[in-house]
ROLUM-899597 format. One record per residue (C-alpha): x, y, z. Coordinates in steps of 0.001 Angstrom, whole numbers, plus 500000, padded with zeros to 6 digits. Layout:
% residues N
- X/Y/Z
...
This chain:
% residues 55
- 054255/479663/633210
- 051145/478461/635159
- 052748/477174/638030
- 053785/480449/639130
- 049864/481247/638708
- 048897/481242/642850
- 045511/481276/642567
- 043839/477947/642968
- 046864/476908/645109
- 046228/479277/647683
- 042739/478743/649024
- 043667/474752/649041
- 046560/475826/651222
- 044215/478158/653386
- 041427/475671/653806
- 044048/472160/653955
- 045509/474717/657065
- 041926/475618/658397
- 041229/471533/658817
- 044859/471310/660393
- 044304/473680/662793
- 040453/473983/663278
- 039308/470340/662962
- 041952/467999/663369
- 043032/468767/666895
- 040080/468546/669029
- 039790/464743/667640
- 043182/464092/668220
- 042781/464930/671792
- 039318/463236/672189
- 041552/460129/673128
- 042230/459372/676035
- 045502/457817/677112
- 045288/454500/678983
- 047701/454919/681709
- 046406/458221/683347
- 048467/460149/686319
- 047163/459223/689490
- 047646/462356/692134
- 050037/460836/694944
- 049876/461472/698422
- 051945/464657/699603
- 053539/462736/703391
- 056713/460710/702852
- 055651/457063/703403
- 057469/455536/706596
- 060606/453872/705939
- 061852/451325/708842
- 065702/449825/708553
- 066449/446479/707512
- 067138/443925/710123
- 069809/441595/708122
- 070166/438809/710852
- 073635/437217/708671
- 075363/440459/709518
């Protein structure tokens, strides 16, 4: 039965998985998302109560 024969199967799978994990990645994360963290401030902002004047 040849497809039982591994032997051309198994360098495509070894080099298809070298590409995966050699090549593919670094220009997958080459782009850069548009909406990037900005670092916030680490002091609480101050907060002043609410003057309802129909209360």
């Amino acid at each position: 039965m040849p497809q039982l024969n591994p032997a051309p199967w198994f360098l495509i799978m070894v080099f298809s998985w070298f590409i995966f994990l050699t090549i593919l990645p670094p220009k997958i994360l080459a782009h850069i998302s548009p909406n990037e963290p900005t670092l916030q401030s680490t002091e609480k902002p101050q907060t002043e109560s609410w003057n309802w004047p129909w209360y």
